[in-house]
C-alpha positions as CSV (number, residue, x, y, z in Angstrom):
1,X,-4.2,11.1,-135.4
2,X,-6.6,9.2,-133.1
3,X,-9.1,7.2,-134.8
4,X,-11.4,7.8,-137.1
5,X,-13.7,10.8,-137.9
6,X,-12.3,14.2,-135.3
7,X,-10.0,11.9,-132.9
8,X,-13.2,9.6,-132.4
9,X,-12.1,6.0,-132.5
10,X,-14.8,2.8,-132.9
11,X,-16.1,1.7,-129.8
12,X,-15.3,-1.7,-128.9
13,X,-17.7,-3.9,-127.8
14,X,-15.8,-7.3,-126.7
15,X,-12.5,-8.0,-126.3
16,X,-11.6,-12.1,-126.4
17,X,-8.4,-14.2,-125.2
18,X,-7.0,-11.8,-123.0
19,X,-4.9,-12.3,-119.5
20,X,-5.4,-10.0,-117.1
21,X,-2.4,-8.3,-114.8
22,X,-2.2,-6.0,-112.3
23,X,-5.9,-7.2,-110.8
24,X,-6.2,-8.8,-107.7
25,X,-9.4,-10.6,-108.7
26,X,-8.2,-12.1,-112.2
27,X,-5.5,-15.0,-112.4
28,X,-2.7,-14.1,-115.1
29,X,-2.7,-17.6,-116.2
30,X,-6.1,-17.6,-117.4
31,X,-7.7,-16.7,-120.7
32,X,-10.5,-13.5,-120.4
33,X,-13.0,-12.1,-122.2
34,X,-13.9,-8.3,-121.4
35,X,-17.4,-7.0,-122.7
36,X,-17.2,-2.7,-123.0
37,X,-20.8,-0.8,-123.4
38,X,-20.6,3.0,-123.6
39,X,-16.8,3.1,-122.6
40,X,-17.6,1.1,-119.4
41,X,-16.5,-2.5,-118.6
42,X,-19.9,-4.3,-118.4
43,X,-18.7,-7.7,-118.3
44,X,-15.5,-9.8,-116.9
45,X,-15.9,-13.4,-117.9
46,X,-13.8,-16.9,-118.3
47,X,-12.7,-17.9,-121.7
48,X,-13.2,-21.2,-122.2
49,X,-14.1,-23.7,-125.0
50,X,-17.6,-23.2,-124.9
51,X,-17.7,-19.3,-125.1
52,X,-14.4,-19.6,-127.8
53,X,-16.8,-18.4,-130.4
54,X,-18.9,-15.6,-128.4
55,X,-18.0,-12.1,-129.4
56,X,-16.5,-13.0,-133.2
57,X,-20.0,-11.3,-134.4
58,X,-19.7,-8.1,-132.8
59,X,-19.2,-5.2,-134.5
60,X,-16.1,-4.3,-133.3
61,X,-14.1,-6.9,-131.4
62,X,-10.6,-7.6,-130.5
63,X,-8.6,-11.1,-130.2
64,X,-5.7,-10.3,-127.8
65,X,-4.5,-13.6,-128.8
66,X,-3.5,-14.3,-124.8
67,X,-1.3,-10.8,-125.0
68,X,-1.8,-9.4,-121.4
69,X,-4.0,-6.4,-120.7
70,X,-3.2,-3.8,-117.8
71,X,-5.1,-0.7,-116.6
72,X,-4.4,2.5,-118.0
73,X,-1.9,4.7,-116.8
74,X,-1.2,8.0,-115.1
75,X,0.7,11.2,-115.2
76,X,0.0,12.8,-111.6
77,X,2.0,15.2,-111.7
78,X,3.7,16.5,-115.4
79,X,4.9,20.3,-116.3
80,X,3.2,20.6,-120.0
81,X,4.6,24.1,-120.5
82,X,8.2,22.9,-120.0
83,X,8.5,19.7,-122.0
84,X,11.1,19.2,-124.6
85,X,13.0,22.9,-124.6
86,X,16.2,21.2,-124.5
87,X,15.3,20.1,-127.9
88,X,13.7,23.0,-129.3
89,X,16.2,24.7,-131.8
90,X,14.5,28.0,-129.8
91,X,15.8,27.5,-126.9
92,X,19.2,25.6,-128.3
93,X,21.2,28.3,-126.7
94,X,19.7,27.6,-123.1
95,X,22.1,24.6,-122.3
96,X,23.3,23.1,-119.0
97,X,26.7,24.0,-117.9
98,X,26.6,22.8,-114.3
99,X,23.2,21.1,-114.0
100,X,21.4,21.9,-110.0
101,X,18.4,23.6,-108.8
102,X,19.6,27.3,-109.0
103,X,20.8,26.4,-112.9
104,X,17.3,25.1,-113.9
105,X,15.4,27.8,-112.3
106,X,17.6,30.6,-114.2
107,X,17.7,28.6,-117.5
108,X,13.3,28.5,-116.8
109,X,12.8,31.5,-116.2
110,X,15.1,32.8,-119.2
111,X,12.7,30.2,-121.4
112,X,9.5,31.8,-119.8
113,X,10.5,35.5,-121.4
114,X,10.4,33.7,-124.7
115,X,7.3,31.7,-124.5
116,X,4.6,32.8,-127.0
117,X,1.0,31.2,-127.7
118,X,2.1,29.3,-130.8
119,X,5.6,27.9,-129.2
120,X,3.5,26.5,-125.7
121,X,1.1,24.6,-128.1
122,X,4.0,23.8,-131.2
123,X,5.8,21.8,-128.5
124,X,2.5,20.4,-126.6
125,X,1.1,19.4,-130.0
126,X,0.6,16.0,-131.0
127,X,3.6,14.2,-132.9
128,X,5.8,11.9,-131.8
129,X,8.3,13.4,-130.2
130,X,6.1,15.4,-128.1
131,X,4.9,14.8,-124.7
132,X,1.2,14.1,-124.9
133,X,1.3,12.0,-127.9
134,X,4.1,10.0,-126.6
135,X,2.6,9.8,-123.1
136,X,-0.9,8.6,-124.5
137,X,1.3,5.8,-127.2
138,X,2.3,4.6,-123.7
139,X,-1.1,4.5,-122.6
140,X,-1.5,7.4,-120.5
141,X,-5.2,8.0,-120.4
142,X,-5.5,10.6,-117.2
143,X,-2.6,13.3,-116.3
144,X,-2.4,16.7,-114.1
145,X,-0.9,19.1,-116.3
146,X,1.2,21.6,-114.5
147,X,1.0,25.0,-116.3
148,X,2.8,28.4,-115.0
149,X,1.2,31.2,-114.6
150,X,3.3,34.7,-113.1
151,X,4.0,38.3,-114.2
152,X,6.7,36.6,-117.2
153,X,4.3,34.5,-118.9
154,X,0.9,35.7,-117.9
155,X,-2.2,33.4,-118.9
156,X,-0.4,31.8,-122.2
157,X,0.3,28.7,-120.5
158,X,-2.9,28.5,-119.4
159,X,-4.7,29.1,-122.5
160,X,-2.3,26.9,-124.1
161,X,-3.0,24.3,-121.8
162,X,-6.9,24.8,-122.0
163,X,-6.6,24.5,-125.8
164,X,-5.1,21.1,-125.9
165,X,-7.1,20.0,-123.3
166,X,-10.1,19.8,-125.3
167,X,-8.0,19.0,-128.7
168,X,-7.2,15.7,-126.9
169,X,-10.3,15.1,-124.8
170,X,-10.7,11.9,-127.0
171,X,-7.6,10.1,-126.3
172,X,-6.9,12.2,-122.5
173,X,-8.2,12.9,-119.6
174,X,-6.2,16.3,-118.6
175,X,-6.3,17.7,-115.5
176,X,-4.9,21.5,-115.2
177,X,-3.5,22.2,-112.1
178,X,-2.7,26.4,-112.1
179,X,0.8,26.7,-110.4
180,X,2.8,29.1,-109.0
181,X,6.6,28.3,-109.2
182,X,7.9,32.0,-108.6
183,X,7.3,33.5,-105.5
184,X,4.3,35.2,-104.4
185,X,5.0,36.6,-100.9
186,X,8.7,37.6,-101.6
187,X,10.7,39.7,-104.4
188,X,9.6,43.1,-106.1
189,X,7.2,40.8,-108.4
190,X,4.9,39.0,-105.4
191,X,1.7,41.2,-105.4
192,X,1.5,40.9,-109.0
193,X,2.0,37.2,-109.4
194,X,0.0,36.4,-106.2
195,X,-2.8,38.5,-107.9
196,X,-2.6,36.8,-111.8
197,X,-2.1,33.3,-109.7
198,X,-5.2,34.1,-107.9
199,X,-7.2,35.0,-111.1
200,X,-6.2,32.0,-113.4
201,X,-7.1,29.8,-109.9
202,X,-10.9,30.6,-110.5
203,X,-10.7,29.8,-114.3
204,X,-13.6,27.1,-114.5
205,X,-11.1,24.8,-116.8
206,X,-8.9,24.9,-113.5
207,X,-9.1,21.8,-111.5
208,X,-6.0,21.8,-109.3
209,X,-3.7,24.6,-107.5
210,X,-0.2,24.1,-106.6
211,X,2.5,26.5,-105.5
212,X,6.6,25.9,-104.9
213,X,7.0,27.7,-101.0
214,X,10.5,27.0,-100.9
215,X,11.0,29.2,-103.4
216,X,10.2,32.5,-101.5
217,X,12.8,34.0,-99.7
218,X,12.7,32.7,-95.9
219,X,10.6,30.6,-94.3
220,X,8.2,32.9,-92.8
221,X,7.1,34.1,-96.3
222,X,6.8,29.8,-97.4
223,X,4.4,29.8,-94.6
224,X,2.5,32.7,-95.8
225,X,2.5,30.6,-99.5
226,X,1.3,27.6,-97.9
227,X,-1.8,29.0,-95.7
228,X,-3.0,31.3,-98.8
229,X,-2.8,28.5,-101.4
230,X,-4.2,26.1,-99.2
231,X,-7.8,28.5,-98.1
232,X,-7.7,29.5,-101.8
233,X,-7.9,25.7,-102.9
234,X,-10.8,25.1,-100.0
235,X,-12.3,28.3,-100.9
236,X,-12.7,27.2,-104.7
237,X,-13.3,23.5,-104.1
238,X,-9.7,22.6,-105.9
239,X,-7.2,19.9,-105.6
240,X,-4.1,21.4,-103.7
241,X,-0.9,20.2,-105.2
242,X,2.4,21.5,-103.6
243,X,5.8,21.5,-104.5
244,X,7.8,21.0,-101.2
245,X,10.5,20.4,-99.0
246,X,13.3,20.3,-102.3
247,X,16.2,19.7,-100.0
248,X,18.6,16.7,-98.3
249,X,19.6,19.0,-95.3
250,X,18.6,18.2,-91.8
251,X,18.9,21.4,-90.3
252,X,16.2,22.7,-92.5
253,X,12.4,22.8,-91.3
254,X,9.9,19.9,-92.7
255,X,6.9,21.8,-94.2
256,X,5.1,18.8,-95.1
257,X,4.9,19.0,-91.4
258,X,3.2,22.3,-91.1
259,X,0.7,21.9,-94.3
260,X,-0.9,18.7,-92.0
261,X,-1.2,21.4,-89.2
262,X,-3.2,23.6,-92.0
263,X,-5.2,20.9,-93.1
264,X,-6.3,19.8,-89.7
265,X,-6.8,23.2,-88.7
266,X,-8.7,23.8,-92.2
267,X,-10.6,20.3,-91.6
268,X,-9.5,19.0,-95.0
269,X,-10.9,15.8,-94.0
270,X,-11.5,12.6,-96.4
271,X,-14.8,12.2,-95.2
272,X,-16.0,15.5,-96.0
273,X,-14.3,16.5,-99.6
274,X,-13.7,14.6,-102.5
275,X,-10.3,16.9,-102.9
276,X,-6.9,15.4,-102.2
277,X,-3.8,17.6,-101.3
278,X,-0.8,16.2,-102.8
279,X,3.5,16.7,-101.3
280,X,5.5,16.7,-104.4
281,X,9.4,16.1,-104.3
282,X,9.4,16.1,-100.3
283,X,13.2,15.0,-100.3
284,X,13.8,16.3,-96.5
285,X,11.6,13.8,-95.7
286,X,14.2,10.6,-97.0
287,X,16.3,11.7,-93.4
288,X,13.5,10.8,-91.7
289,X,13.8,7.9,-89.0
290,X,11.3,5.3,-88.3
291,X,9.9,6.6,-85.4
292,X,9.3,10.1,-87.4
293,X,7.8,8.2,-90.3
294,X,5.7,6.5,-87.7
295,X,4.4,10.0,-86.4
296,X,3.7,11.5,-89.2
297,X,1.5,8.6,-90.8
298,X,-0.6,8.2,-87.8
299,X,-1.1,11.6,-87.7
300,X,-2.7,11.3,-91.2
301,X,-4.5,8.5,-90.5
302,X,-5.9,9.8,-87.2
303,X,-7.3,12.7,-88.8
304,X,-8.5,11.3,-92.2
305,X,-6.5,13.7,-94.2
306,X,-6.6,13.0,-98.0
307,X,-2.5,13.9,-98.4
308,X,-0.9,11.8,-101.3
309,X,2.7,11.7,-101.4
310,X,4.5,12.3,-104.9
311,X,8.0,11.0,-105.3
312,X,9.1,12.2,-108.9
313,X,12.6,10.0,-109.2
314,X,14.0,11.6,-112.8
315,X,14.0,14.8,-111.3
316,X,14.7,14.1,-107.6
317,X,17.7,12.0,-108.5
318,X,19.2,14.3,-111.0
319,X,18.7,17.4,-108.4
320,X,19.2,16.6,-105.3
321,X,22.6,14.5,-103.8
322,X,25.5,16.0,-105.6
323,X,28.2,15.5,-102.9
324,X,30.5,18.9,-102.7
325,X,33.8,19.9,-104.6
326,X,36.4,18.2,-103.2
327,X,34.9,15.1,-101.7
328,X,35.8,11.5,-103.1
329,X,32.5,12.4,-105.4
330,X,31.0,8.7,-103.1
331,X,28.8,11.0,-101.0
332,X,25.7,10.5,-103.4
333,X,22.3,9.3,-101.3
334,X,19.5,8.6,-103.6
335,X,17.7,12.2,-102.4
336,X,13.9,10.5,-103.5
337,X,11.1,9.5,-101.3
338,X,11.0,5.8,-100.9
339,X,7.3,5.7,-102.0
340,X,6.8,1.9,-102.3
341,X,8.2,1.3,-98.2
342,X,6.2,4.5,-97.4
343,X,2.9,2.7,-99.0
344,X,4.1,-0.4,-97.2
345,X,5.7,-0.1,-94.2
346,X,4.1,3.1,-93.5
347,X,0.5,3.1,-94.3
348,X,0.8,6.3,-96.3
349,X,-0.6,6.7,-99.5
350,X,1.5,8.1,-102.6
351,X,2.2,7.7,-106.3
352,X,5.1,8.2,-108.6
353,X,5.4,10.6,-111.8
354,X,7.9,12.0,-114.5
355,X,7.7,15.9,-113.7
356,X,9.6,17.0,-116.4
357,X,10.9,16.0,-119.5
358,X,13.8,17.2,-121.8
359,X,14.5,20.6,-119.6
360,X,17.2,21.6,-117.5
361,X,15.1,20.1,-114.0
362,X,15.1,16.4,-115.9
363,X,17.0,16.7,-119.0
364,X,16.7,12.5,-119.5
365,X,13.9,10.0,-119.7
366,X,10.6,9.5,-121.5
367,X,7.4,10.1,-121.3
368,X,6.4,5.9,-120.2
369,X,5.3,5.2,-116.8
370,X,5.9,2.1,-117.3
371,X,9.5,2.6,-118.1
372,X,9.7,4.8,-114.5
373,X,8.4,2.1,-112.5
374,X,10.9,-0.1,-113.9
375,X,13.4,2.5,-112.8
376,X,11.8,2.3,-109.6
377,X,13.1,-1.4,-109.2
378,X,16.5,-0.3,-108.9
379,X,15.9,3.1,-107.3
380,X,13.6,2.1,-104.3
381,X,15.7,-1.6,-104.3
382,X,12.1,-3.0,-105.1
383,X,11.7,-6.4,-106.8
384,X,9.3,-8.5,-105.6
385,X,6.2,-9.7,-106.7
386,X,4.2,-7.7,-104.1
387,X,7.3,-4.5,-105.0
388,X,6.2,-4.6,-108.6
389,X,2.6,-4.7,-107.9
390,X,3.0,-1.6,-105.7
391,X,5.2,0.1,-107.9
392,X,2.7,-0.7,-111.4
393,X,-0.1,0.5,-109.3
394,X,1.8,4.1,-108.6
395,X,1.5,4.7,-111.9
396,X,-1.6,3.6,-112.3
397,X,-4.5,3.3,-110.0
398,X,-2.8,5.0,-107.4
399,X,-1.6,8.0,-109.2
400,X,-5.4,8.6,-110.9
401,X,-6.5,8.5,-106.9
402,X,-4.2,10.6,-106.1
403,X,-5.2,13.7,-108.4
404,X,-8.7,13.0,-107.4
405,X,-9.7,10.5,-110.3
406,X,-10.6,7.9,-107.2
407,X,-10.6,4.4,-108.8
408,X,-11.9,5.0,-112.5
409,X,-8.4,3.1,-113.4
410,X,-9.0,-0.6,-112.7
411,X,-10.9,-3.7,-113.3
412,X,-14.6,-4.0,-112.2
413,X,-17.5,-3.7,-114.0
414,X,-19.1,-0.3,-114.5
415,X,-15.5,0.9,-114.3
416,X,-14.0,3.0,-117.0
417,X,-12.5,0.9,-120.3
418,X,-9.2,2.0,-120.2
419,X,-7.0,-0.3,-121.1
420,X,-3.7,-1.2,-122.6
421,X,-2.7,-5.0,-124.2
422,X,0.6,-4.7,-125.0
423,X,0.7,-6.7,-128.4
424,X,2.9,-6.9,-131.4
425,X,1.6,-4.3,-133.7
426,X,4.6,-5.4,-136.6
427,X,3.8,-7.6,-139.6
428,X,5.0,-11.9,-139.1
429,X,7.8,-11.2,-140.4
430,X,9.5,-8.0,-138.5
431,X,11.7,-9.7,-136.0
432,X,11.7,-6.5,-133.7
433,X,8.1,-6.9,-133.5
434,X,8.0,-9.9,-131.8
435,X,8.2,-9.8,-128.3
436,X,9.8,-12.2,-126.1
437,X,6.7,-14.1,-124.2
438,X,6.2,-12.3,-121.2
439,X,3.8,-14.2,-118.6
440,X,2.8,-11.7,-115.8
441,X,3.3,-7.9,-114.3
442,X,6.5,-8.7,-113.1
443,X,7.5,-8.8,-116.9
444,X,5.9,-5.9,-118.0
445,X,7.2,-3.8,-115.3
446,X,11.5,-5.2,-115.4
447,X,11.2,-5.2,-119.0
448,X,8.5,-2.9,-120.8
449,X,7.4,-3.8,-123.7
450,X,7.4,-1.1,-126.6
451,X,3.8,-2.2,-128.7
452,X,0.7,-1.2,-127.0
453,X,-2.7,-1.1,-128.0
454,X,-4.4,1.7,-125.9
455,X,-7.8,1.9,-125.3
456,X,-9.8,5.0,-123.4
457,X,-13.3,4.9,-123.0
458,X,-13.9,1.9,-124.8
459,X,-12.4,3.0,-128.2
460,X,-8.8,2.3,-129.9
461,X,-6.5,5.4,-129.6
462,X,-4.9,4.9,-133.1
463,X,-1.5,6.7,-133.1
């Protein structure tokens, strides 16, 4: 449960001895005090010997006892209606023989017949091996839920997905972003999903839209998907989240390409909406050369578009890059965008997520940012100090700007107070609680630790 009375935790009010990572303003090495007033940071000051004693008759205060203290983290960009079926004795018979694209699409959609009201929230639920409970015990305190809505499953992801929206408004921010990941310009079924799609878009609980155009059936009919999504995301005042460009092959077209056409052409400007447009997956654009990568960010730039770039590594690397029978089995390139040299090198903004867990599209991993940005150091060959900053902050700040959260995640006063020290939780004498002295990000992020104390809006998320 979280907290005390209906998920509501105590508000805290000061929180003493604390270092401060992942800040550009705050030095690591020093001791903080943070003072919270109606779930906002109202005050960032110095510990020192004279204020050693301020705060200890408050209400409700914590001693981080020098533990470090991050921002809160961010799913931005999490299936909620898929989580977990490889592990739902339901579903037991639905098991990977080949593992690829086409396999985890038919394996889906055979899950999607089956899905009933109770199931969708069962598996959504909170316990501890299911994915918003873990993601908030790993301090997870915004997300954009991706729910599917088509002629299979109807509205019951939806209204699944509403439910435990407000059953964890306390502990959660969720975003539901409506998404279309059968085709609706192609197949005997379009008309009807394009019209139930179109319908759950105007729900009020809606706050994203996002489609898969490289699912239709040639690219004609993805370009249809594109241009309706997109005027039906501007037409509604939604965040426009697509699914895109799933492929390592050169001779294929770039639609990332054509989607900034469309927002040019639909003046999706920065300046003039507070909604972002966000490329998932995008792996045709990892054969890109420098000169393309140069085009293609100044063209962004030039024309303040608000277009986020998503690379989603679990799935990505699973997916895509499977040499072909017969080869040595050598011809593996990692098939994920290189977000931190695209933020970088490039100028571009993007952010890093899980997608899915335990199904056939990602069948491994957790439900811990923290632990993807660690696999990020390996994956994107990123290890510096300056890597490791980038790479915490794409699942953090930048992945809650990204889905249209701007900055709340972050240290300033009269920002949010959402917060995670990570802090042995385990009595003196449990060994495994005792963490090995970490001194800065770059130890929380090569090595995360498993004890967090979470904190959104200003109260304890007890777990």
């Amino acid at each position: 449960m979280v907290g005390e009375a209906e998920g509501e935790g105590q508000e805290i009010l000061y929180i003493r001895r604390t270092r401060i990572v992942a800040s550009h303003h705050h030095d690591p090495k020093m001791l903080h005090d943070i003072s919270i007033k109606s779930g906002r940071l109202c005050g960032i000051t110095e510990h020192t010997e004279s204020t050693d004693t301020q705060g200890l008759n408050e209400p409700v205060a914590i001693d981080a006892d020098c533990h470090l203290v991050t921002p809160s983290l961010c799913h931005a960009h999490v299936h909620l209606d898929k989580a977990f079926l490889t592990s739902d004795p339901k579903y037991a018979d639905l098991r990977l023989e080949k593992g690829g694209f086409a396999e985890a699409m038919e394996i889906g959609s055979k899950a999607k017949k089956r899905f009933e009201m109770g199931d969708l929230l069962r598996r959504g639920k909170w316990a501890l091996d299911r994915l918003i409970a873990e993601s908030v015990a790993a301090g997870v305190t915004h997300m954009r839920a991706f729910i599917e809505i088509d002629c299979t499953v109807g509205f019951k992801c939806l209204d699944a997905a509403i439910t435990l929206k407000r059953e964890f408004a306390n502990c959660c921010r969720i975003q539901i972003c409506a998404f279309a990941q059968d085709p609706i310009f192609s197949g005997p079924s379009a008309e009807d999903n394009r019209r139930l799609f179109g319908t759950a878009c105007s729900n009020e609980e809606v706050e994203a839209i996002g489609s898969t155009p490289y699912v239709e059936d040639s690219d004609f009919h993805s370009k249809e998907n594109l241009e309706w999504t997109a005027k039906l995301a501007q037409r509604l005042n939604k965040h426009l989240d697509f699914h895109l460009d799933y492929n390592i092959d050169i001779d294929k077209p770039v639609m990332a390409r054509h989607v900034i056409e469309l927002a040019i052409e639909l003046d999706w400007r920065t300046s003039k909406t507070d909604k972002t447009i966000v490329l998932g997956h995008c792996t045709r654009l990892t054969l890109f050369s420098r000169e393309e990568w140069q085009v293609l960010s100044h063209t962004i730039q030039r024309n303040d578009l608000p277009i986020y770039f998503l690379g989603l590594p679990t799935s990505d690397l699973f997916i895509q890059g499977k040499p072909p029978h017969g080869l040595g089995g050598g011809e593996r390139p990692r098939g994920t965008l290189q977000i931190p040299q695209m933020i970088q090198q490039y100028g571009l903004k993007g952010a890093i997520s899980i997608n899915n867990v335990g199904n056939a599209f990602t069948p491994q991993g957790t439900c811990d940012p923290l632990a993807l940005a660690s696999l990020g150091v390996g994956v994107y060959q990123a290890g510096t100090v300056a890597d490791v900053q980038c790479l915490f902050e794409c699942v953090s700040s930048r992945a809650t700007e990204a889905i249209g959260f701007d900055s709340e995640i972050g240290f300033r006063v009269g920002g949010r107070a959402d917060l995670i020290i990570y802090q042995s939780k385990g009595g003196s004498d449990d060994r495994l609680s005792k963490q090995r002295r970490r001194l800065g990000l770059e130890d929380l992020v090569y090595d995360p630790p498993k004890d967090r104390q979470v904190i959104f809006e200003g109260r304890v998320v007890d777990i």
